[in-house]
Rosetta silent file (secondary structure, phi, psi, omega in degrees, C-alpha in Angstrom):
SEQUENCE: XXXXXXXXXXXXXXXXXXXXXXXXXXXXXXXXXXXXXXXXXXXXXXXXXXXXXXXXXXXXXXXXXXXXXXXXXXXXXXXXXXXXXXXXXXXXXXXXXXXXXXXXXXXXXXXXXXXXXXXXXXXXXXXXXXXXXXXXXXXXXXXXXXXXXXXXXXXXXXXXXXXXXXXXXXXXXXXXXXXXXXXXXXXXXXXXXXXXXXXXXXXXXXXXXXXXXXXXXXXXXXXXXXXXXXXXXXXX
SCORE:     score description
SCORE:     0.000 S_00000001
   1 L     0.000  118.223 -179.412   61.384   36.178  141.719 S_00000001
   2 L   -67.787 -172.058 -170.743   61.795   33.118  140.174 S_00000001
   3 L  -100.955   -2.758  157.824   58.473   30.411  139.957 S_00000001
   4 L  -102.005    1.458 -179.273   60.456   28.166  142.409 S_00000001
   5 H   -79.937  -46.898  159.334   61.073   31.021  144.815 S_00000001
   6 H   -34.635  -52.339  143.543   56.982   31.289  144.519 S_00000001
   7 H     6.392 -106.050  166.197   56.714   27.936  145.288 S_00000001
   8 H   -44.967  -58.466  169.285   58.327   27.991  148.421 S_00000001
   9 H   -68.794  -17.714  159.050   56.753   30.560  149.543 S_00000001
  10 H   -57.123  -55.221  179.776   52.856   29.167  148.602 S_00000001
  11 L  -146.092  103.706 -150.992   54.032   26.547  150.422 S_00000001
  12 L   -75.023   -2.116 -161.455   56.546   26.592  153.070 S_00000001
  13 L  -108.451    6.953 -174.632   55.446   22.857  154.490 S_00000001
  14 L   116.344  175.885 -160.940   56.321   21.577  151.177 S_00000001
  15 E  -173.087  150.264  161.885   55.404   20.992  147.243 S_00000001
  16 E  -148.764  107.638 -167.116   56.384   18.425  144.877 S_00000001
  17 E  -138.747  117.988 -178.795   55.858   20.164  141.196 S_00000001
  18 E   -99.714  155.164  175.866   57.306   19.149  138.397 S_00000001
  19 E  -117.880  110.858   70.446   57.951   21.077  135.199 S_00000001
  20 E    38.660   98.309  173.087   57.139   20.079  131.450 S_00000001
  21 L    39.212 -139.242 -161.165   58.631   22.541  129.186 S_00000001
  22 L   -94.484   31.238 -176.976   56.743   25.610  129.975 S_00000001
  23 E  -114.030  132.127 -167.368   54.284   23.763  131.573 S_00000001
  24 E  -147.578  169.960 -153.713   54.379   22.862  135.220 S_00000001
  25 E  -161.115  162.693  161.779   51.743   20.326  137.757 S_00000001
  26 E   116.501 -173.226 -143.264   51.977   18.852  141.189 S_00000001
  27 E  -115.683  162.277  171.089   50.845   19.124  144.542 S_00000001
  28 E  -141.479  173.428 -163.865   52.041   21.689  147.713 S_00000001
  29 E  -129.422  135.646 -155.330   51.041   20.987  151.338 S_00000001
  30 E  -145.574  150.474  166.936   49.009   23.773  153.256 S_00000001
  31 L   -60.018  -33.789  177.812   47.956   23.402  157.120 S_00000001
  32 L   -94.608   29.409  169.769   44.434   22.802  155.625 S_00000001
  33 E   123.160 -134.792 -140.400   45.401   20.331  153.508 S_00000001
  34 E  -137.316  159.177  164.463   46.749   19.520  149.873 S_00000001
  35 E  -137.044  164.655  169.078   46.526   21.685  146.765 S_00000001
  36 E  -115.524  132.222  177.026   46.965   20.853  143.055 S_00000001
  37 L  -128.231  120.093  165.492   48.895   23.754  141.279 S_00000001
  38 E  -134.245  149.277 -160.796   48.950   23.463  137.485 S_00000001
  39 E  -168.503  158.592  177.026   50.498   26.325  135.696 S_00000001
  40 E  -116.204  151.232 -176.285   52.722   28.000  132.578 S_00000001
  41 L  -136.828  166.008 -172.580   56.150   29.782  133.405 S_00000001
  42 L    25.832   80.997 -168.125   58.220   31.981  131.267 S_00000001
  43 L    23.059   55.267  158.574   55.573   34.071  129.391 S_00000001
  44 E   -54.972  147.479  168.906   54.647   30.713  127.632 S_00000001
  45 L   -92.292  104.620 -172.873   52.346   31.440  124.895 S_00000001
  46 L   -55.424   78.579  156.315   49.042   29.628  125.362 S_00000001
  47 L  -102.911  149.091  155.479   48.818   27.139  121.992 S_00000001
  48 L    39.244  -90.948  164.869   47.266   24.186  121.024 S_00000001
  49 L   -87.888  -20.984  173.482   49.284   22.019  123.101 S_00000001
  50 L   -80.378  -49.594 -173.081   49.950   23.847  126.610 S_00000001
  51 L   -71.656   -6.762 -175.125   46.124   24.097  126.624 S_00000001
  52 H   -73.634  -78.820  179.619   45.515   20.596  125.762 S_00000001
  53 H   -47.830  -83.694  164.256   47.961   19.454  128.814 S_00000001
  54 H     9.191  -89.831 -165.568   46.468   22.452  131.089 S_00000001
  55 H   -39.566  -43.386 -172.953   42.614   20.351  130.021 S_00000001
  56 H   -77.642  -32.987  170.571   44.000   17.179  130.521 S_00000001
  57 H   -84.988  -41.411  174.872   45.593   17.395  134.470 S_00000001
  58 H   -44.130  -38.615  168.516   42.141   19.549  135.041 S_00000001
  59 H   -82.756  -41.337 -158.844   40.075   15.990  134.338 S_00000001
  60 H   -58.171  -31.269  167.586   42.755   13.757  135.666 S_00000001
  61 H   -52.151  -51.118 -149.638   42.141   15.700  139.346 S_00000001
  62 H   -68.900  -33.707 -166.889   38.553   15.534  138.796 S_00000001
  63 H   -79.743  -18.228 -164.084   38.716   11.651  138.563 S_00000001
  64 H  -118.406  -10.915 -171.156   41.487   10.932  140.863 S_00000001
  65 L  -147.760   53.210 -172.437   41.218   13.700  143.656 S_00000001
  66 L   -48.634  136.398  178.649   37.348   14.920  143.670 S_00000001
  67 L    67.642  -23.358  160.665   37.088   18.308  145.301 S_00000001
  68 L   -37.401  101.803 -163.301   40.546   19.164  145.768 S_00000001
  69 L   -40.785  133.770 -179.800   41.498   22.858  145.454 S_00000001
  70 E   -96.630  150.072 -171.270   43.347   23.890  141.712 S_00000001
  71 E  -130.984  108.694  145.838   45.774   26.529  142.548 S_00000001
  72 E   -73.725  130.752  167.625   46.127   28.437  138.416 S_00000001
  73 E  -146.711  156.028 -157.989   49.032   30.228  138.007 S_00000001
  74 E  -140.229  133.672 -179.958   50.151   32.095  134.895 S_00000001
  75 L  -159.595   98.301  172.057   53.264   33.871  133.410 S_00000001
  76 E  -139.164  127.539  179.866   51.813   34.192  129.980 S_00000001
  77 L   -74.866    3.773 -166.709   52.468   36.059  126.907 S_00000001
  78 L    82.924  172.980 -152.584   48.882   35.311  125.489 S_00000001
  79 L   -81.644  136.781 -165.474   47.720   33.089  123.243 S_00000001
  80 L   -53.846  125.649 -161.693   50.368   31.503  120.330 S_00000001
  81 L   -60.967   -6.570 -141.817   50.471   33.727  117.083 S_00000001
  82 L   -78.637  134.863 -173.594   50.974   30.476  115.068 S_00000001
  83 H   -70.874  -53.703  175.695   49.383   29.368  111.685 S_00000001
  84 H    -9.468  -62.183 -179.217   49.611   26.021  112.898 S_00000001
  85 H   -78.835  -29.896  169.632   47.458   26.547  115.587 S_00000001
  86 H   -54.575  -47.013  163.458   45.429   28.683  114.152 S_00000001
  87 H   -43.441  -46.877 -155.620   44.697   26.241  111.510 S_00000001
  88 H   -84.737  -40.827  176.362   44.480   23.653  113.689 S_00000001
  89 L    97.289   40.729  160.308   41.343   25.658  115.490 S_00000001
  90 H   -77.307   -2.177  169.397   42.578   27.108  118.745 S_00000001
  91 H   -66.164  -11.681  177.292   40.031   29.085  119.521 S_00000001
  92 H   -89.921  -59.160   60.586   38.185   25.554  120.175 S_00000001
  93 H    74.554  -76.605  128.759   41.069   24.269  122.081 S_00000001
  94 H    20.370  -92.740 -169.733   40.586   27.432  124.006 S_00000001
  95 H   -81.744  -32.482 -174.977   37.183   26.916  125.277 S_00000001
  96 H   -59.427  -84.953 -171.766   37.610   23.060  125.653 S_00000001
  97 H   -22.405  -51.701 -179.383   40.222   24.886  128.770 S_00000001
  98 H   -84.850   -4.790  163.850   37.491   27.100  130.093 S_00000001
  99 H   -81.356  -32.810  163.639   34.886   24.063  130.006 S_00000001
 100 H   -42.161  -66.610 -175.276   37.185   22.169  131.856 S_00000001
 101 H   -82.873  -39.144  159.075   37.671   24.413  134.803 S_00000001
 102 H   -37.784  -41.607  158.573   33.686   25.263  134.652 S_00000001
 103 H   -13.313  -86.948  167.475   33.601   21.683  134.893 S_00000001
 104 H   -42.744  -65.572  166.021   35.640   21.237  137.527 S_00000001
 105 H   -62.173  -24.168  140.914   34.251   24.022  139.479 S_00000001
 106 H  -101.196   10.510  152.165   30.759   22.456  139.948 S_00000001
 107 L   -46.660  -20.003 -159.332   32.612   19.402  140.755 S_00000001
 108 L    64.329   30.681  129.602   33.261   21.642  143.965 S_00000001
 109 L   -22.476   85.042  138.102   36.610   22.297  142.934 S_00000001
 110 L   -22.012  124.349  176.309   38.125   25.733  144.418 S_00000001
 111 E  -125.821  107.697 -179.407   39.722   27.447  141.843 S_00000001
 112 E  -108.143  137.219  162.228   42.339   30.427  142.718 S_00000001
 113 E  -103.855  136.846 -172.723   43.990   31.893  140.188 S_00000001
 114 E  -169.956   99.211  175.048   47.297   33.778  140.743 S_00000001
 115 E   -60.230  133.270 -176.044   49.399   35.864  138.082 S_00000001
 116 L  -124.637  -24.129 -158.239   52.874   35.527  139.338 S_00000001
 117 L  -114.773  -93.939 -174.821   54.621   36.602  136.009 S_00000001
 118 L  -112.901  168.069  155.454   53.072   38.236  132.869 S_00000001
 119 L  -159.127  122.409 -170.388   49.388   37.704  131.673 S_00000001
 120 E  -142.258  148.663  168.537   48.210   39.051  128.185 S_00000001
 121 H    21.657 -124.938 -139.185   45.071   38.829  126.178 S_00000001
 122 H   -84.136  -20.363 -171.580   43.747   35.285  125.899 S_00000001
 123 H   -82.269   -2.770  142.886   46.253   33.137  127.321 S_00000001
 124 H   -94.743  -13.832  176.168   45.119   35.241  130.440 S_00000001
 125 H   -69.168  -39.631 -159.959   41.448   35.366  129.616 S_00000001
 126 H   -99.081  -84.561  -69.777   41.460   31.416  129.413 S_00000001
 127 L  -153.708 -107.085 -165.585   43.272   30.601  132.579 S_00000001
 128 H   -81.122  -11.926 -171.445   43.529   32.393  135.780 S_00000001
 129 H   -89.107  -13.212  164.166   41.142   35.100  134.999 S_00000001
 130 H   -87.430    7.134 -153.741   38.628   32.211  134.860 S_00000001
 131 L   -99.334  143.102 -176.029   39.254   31.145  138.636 S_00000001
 132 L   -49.146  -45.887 -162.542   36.326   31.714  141.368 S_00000001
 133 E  -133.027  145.521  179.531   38.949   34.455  142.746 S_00000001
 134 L   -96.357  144.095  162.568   41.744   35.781  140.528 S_00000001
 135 E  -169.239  145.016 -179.600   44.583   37.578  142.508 S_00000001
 136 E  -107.771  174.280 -172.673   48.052   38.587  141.298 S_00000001
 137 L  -109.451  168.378 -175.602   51.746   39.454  143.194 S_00000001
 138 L   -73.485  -20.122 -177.392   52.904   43.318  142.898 S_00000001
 139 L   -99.198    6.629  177.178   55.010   42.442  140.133 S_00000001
 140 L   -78.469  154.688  173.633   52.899   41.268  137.563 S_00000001
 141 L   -84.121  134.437  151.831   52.365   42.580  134.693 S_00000001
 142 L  -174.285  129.191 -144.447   49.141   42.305  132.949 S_00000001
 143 E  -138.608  149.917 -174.530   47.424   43.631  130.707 S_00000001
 144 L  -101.405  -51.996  150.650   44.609   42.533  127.792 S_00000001
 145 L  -149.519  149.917  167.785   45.568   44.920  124.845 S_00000001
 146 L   -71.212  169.669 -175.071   47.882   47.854  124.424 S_00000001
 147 L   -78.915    1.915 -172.354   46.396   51.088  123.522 S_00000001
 148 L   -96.968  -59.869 -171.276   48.076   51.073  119.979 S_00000001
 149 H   -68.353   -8.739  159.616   46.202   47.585  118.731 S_00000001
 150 H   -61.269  -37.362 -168.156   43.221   49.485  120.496 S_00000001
 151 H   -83.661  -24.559 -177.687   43.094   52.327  118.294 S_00000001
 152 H   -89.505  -32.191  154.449   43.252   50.122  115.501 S_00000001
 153 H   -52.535  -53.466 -157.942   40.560   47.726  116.801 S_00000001
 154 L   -97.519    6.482  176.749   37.970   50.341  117.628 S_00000001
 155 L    81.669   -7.224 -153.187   39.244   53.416  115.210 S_00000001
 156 L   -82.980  152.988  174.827   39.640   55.794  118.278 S_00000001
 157 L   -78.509  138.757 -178.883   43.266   57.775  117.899 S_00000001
 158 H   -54.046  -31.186  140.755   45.619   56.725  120.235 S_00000001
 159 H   -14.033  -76.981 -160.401   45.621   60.260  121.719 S_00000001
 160 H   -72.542  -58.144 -150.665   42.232   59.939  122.794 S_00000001
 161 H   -90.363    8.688  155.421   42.520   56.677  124.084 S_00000001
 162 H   -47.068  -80.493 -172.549   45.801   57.977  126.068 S_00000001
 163 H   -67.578  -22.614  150.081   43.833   61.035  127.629 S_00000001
 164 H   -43.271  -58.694 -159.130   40.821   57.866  128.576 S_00000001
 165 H   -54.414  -31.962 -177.414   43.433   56.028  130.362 S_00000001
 166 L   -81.547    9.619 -176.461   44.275   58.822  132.927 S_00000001
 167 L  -136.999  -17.583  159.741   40.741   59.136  134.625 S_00000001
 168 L  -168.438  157.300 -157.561   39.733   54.771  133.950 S_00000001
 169 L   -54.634  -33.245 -157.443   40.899   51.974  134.757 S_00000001
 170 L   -80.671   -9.998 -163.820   39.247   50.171  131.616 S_00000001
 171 L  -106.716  -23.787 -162.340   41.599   51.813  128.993 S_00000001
 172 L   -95.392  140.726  166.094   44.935   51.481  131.068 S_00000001
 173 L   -99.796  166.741 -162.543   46.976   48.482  131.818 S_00000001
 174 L   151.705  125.522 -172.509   48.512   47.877  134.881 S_00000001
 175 H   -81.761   -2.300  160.419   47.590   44.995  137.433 S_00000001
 176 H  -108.967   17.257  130.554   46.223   47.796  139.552 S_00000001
 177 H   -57.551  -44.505  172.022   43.996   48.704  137.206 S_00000001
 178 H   -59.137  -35.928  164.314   42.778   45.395  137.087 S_00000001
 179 H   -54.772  -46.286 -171.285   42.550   45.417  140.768 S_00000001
 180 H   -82.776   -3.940  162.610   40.088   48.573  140.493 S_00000001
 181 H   -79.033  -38.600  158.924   38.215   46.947  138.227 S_00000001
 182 L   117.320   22.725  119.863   37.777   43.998  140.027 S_00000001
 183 L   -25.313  -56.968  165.187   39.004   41.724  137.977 S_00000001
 184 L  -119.040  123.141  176.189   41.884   40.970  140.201 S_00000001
 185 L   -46.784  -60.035 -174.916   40.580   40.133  143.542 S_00000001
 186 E  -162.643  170.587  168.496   43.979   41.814  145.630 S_00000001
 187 E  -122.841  160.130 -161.165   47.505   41.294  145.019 S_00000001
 188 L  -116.156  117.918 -160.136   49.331   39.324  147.390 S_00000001
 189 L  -140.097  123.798  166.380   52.701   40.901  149.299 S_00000001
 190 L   119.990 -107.645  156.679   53.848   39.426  151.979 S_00000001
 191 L  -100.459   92.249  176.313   53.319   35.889  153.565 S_00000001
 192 H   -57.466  -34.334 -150.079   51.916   34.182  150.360 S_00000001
 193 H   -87.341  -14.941  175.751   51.163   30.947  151.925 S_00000001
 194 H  -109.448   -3.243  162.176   48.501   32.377  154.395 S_00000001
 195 H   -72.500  -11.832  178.275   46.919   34.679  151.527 S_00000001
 196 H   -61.068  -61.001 -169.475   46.583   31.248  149.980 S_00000001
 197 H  -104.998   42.376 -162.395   44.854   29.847  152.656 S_00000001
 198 H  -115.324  -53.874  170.159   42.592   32.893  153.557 S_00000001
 199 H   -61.716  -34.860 -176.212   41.535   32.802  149.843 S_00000001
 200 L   -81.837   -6.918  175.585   40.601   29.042  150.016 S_00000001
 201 L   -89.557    9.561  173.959   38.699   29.698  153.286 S_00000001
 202 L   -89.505  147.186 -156.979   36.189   32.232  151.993 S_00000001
 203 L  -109.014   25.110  172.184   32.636   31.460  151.643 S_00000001
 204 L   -71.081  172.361 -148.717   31.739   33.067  148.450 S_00000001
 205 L  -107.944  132.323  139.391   29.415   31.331  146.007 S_00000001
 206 L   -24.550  -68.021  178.463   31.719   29.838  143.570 S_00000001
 207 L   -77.801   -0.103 -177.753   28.703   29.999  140.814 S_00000001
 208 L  -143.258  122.282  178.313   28.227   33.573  141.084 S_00000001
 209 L   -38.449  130.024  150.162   30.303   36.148  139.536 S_00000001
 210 L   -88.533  -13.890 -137.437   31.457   39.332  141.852 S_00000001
 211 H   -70.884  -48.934  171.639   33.404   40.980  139.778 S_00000001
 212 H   -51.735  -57.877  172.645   31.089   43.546  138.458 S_00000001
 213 H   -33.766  -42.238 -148.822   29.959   44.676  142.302 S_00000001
 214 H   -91.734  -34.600  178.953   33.969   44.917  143.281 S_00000001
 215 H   -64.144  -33.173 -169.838   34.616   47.129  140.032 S_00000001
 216 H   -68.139  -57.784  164.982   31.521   49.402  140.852 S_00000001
 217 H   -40.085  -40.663 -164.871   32.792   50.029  144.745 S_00000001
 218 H   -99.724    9.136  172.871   36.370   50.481  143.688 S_00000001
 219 L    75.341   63.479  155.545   35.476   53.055  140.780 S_00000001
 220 L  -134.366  -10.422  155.225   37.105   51.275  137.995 S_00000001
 221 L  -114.541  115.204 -177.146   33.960   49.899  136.053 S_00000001
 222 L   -75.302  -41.306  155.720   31.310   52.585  136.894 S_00000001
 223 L   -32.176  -82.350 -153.981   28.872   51.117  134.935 S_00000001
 224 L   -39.620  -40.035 -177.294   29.338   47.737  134.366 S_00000001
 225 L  -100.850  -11.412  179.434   27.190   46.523  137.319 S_00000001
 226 H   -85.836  -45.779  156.162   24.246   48.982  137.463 S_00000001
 227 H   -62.246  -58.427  166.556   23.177   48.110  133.933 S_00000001
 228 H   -18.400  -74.440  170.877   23.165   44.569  134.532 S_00000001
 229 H   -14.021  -70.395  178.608   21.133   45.032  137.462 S_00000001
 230 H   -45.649  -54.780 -165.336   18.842   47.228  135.190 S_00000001
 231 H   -78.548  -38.521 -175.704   18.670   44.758  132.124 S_00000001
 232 H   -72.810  -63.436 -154.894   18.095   41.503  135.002 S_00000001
 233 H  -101.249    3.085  167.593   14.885   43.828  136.703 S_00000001
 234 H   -79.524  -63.902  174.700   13.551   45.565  133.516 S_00000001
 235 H   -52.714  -26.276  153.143   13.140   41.932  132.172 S_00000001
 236 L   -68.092    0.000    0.000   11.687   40.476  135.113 S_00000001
């Protein structure tokens, strides 16, 4: 499915979205009103300058169209391998993106996030994975790292972290692993355009993280939220 098939189906009453390279902006029309969609298509790699544009239509909404829901959507290969950028300091470049949509979101901004394509390591970490509710389509792919630059990060043999992966969710990729972690809210099948406007009608707290709670119920962080818990009421 192409990202104008996607579209059209977000929003069947109409959209006017233009595309920039791999970079793409504009508005769709919803029965409850108007959304701003800004987004990367064909596993752009998240450098420098796509996050720069990304930062820059995130303030131009906040100044010209306060409170208006951001619709993030991502078909990203992670963030660009480049000395250039590297040099250049994207890891600041980076975060300038995720201060933006923090920004934005106590602006009272909505922020949905929605993997349509690919999403890897940072150029998904930075983007839709930062959205009050993340949710993906059945066919994305996504994933953070493979288990081979795993074994080589943390020393563990790729064996071992093989025979992890079949009993959790935290070692394997897959977006329904990501679902059980809770990481990705639900994936979306079906009538897109009213999971759209189901997600912007929910009355969760914006400011406060779920994510941990939704992994511990669906068994795919086991942990993650009962130490938290612990370390927040040992310290009070």
């Amino acid at each position: 499915m192409s990202v104008d098939d996607v579209f059209d189906r977000l929003f069947p009453q109409g959209h006017e979205i233009g595309h920039e390279g791999a970079f793409f902006t504009g508005r769709g029309r919803l029965g409850t009103g108007t959304v701003t969609v800004i987004g990367t298509r064909d596993k752009a790699a998240i450098g420098i300058d796509l996050a720069m544009r990304m930062a820059r239509e995130i303030i131009a909404v906040m100044k010209t169209r306060p409170g208006e829901p951001l619709l993030l959507m991502v078909d990203t290969s992670g963030q660009k391998m480049s000395r250039r950028d590297e040099l250049l300091g994207l890891n600041g470049y980076i975060a300038h993106l995720a201060k933006c949509l923090d920004v934005a979101r106590r602006r009272g901004h909505r922020i949905i996030g929605l993997v349509y394509g690919e999403a890897v390591s940072a150029g998904f970490l930075s983007t839709s994975l930062l959205a009050d509710q993340c949710y993906a389509l059945e066919q994305a792919e996504v994933r953070v790292m493979n288990l081979p630059a795993m074994s080589r990060v943390t020393k563990i043999p790729v064996e071992r972290l093989e025979e992890l992966s079949r009993d959790s969710a935290v070692f394997a990729p897959g977006v329904e692993n990501y679902v059980a972690m809770g990481a990705v809210r639900a994936l979306w099948t079906g009538d897109l355009s009213q999971h759209l406007k189901e997600a912007l009608a929910l009355k969760d707290d914006p400011l406060v993280d779920r994510r941990r709670a939704d992994g511990a119920e669906r068994g795919g962080r086991r942990l993650a939220h009962a130490i938290s818990a612990r370390v927040r009421d040992d310290a009070a």
